[in-house]
C-alpha atoms as a printed R data frame, in Angstrom:
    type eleno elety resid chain resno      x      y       z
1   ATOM     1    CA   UNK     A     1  0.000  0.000   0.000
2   ATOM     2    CA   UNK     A     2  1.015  3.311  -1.165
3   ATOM     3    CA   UNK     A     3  1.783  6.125   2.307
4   ATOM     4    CA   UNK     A     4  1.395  8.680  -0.076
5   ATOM     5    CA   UNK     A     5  3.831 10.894   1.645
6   ATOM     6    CA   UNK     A     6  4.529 14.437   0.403
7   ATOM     7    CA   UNK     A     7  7.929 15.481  -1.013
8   ATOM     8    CA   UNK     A     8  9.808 17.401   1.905
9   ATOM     9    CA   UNK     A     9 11.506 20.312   1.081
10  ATOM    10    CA   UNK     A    10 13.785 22.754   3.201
11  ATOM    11    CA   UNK     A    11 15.011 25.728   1.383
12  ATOM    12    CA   UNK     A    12 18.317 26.870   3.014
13  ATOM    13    CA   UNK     A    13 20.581 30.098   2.717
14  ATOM    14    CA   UNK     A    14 23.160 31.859   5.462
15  ATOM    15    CA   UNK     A    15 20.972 33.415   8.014
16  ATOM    16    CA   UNK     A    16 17.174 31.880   6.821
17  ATOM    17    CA   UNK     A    17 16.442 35.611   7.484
18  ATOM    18    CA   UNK     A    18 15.904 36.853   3.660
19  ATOM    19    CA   UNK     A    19 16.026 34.512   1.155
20  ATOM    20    CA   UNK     A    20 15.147 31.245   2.820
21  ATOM    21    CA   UNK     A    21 11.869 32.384   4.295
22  ATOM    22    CA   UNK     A    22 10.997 34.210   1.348
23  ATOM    23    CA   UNK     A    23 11.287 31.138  -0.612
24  ATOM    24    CA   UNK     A    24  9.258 28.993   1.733
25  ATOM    25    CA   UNK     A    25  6.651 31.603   1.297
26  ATOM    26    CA   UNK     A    26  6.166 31.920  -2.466
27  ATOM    27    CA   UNK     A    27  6.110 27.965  -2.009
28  ATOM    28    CA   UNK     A    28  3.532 27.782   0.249
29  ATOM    29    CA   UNK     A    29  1.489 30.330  -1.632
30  ATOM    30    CA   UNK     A    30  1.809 29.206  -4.933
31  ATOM    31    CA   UNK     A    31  1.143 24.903  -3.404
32  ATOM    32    CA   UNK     A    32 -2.804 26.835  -2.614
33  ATOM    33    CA   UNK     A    33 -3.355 23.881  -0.701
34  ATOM    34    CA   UNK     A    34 -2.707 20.857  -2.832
35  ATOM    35    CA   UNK     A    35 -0.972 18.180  -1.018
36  ATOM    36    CA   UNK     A    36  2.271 16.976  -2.729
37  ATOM    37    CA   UNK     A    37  4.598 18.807  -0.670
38  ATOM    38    CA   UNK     A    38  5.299 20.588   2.242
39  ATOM    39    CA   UNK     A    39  7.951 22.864   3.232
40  ATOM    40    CA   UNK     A    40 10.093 24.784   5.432
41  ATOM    41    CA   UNK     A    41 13.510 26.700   5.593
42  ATOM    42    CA   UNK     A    42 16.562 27.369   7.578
43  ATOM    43    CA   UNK     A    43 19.872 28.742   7.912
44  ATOM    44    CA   UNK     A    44 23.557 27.280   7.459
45  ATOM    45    CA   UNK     A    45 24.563 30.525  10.242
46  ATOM    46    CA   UNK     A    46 23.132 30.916  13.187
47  ATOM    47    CA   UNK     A    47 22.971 35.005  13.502
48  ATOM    48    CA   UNK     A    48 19.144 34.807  13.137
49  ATOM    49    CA   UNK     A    49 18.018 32.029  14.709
50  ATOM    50    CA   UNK     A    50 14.891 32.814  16.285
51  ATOM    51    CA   UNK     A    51 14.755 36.564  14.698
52  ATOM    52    CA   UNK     A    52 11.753 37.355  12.397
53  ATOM    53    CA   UNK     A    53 12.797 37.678   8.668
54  ATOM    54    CA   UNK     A    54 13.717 40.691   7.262
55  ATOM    55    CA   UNK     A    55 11.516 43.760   7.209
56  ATOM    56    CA   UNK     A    56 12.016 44.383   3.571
57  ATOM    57    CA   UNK     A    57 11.547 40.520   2.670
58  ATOM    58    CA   UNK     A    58  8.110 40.855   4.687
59  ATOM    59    CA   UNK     A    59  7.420 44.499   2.419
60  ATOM    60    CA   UNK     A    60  8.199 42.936  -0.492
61  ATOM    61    CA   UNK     A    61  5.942 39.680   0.374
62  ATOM    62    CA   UNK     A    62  3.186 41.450   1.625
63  ATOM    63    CA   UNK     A    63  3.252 43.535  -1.338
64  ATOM    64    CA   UNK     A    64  3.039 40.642  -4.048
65  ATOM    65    CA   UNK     A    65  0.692 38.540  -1.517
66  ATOM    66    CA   UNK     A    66  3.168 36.073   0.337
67  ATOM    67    CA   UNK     A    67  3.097 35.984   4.145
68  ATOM    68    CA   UNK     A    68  6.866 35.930   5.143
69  ATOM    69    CA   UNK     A    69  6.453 35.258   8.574
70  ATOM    70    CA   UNK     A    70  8.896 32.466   9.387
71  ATOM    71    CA   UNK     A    71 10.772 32.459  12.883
72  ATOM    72    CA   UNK     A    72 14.711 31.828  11.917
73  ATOM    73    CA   UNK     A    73 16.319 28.640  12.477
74  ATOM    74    CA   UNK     A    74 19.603 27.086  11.869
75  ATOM    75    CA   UNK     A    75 19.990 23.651   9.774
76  ATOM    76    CA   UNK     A    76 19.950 20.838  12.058
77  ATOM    77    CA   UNK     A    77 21.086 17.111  11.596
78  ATOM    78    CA   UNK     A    78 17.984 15.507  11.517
79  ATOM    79    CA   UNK     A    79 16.783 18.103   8.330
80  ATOM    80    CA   UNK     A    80 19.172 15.632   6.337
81  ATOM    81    CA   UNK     A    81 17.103 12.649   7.244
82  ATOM    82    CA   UNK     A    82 13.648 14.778   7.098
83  ATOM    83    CA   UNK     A    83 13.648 16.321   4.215
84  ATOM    84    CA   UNK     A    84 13.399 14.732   0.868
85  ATOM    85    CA   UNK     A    85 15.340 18.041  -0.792
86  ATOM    86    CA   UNK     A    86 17.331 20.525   0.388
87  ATOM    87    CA   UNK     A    87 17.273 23.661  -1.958
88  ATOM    88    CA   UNK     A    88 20.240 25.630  -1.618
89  ATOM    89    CA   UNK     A    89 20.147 29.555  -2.333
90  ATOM    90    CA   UNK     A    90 23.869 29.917  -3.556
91  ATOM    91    CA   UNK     A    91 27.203 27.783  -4.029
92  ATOM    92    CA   UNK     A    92 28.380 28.355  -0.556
93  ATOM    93    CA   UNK     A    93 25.127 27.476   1.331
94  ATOM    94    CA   UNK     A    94 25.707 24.027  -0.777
95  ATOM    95    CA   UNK     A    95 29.012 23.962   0.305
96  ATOM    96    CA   UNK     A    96 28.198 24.610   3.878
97  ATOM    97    CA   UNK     A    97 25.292 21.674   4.046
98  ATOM    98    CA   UNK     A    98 27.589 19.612   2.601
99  ATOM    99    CA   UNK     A    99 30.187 19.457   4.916
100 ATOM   100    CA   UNK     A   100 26.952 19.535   7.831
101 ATOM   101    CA   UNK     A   101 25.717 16.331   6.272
102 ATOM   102    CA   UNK     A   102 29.223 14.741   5.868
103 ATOM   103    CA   UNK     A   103 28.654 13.700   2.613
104 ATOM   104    CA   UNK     A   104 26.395 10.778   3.721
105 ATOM   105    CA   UNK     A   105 22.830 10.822   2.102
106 ATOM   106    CA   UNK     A   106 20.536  9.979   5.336
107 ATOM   107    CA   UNK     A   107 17.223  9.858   3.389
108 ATOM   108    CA   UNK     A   108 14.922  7.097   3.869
109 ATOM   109    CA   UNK     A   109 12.347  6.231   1.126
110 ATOM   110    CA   UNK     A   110 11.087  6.079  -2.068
111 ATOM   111    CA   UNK     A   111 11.927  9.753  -2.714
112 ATOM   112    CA   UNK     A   112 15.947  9.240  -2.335
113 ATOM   113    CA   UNK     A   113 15.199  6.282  -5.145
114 ATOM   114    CA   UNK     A   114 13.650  8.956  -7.429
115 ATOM   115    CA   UNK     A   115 15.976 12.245  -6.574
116 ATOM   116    CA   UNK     A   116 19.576 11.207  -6.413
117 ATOM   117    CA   UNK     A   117 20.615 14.142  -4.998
118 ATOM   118    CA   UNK     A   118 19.056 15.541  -1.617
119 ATOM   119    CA   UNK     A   119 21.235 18.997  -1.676
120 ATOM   120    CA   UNK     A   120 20.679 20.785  -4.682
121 ATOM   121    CA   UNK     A   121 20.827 24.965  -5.905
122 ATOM   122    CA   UNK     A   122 17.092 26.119  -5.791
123 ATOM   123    CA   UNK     A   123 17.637 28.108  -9.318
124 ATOM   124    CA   UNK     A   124 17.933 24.411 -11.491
125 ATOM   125    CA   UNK     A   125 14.285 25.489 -11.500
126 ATOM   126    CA   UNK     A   126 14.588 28.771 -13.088
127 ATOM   127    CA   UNK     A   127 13.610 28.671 -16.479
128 ATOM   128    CA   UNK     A   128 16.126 31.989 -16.816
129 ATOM   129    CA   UNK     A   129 19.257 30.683 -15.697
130 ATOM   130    CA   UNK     A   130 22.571 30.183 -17.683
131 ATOM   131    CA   UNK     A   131 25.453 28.352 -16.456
132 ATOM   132    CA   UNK     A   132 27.196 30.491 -13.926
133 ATOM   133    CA   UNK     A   133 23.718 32.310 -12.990
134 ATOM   134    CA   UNK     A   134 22.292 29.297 -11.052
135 ATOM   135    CA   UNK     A   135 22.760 31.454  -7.151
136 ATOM   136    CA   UNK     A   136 19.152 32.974  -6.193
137 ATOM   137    CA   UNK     A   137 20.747 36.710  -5.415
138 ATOM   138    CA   UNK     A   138 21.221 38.053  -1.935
139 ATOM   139    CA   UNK     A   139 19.506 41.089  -0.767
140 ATOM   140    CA   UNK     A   140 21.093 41.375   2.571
141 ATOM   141    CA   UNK     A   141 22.488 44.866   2.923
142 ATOM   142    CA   UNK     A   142 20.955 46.116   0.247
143 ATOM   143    CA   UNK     A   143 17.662 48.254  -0.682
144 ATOM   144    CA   UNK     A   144 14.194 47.375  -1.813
145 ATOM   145    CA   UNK     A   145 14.849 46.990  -5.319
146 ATOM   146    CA   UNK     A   146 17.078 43.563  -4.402
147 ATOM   147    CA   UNK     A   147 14.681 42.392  -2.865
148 ATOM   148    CA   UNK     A   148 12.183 42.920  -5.655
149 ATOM   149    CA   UNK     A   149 14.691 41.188  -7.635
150 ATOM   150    CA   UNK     A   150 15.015 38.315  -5.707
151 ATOM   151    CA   UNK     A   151 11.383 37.991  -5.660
152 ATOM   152    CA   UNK     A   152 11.403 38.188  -9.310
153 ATOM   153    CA   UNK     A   153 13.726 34.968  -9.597
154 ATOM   154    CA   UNK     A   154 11.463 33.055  -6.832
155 ATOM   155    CA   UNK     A   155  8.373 33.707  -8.449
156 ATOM   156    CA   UNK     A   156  9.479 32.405 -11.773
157 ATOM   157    CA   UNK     A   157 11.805 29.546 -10.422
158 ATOM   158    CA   UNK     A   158  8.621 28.292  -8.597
159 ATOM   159    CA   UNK     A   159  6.279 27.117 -10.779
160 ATOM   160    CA   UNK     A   160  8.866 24.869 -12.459
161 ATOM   161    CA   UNK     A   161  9.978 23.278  -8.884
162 ATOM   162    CA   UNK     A   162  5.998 22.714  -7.895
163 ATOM   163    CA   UNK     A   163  5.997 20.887 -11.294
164 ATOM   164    CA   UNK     A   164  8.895 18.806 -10.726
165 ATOM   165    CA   UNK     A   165  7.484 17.699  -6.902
166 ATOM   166    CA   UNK     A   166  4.188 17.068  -8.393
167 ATOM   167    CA   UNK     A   167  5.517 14.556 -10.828
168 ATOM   168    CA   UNK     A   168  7.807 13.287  -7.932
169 ATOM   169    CA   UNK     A   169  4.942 12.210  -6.012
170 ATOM   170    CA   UNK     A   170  2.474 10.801  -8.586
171 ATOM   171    CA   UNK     A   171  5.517  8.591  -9.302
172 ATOM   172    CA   UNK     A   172  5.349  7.557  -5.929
173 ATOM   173    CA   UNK     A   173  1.609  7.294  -5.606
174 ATOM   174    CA   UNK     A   174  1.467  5.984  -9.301
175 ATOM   175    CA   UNK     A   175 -0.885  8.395 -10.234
């Protein structure tokens, strides 16, 4: 008998403070309550752990309809045997969760049959990136229109990644 089980995603950058939560949102949003997947973020530093994300990633949010509202967290060992993928934001945080994890794939399930590879960059999604463009941008220390613009590459990277975790679990279900 088929579990049924969504895919598990954590999208992870340094602090889970900008792009991390903003990611998780636009997720969320965009899933409108279909069941496939579920999802949450953290951080590979632990500066913001349980700070509120930042003001102009909740502005820019609120603005195009996302509640970013997630309390920061940092990545913790278990999130390698939870989560089914682990979406990087750039090359380092991939680095980083690499050397966390120890190289050792911890997943259980069908999922890990399906998805070789549990830590990947979040922009293989994006229908608009070129080799050596694949890092979602950082905002942090900069103004509003970053922000815009990294809302801009979520938005249009998302769509393709609910796609690709919708076919992941009608293989599973074999639906």
């Amino acid at each position: 008998m088929v579990t049924n089980r969504p895919v598990s995603v954590l999208f992870v950058c340094l602090g889970n403070h900008c792009r991390s939560p903003s990611a998780q949102a636009v997720a969320e949003t965009m899933l409108a309550g279909r069941t496939f997947a579920r999802f949450d973020s953290a951080g590979t530093g632990r500066s913001h752990v349980g700070s509120s994300p930042h003001p102009l990633a909740t502005a820019e949010g609120a603005h195009r309809g996302y509640r970013v509202d997630h309390v920061g967290r940092h990545v913790h060992p278990d999130d390698f045997v939870e989560f089914d993928l682990i979406l990087a934001m750039d090359r380092m945080n991939v680095e980083d969760l690499e050397r966390m994890r120890g190289g050792v794939d911890m997943r259980q399930g069908y999922y890990r049959t399906v998805e070789p590879m549990q830590v990947q960059l979040l922009r293989r999604w994006d229908p608009f990136a070129m080799p050596g463009d694949e890092q979602t941008p950082d905002p942090w220390g900069k103004g509003p229109d970053a922000y815009r613009e990294m809302f801009d590459v979520l938005e249009r990277t998302m769509p393709t990644l609910l796609n690709h975790l919708e076919w992941l679990y009608k293989e599973q279900t074999g639906g």
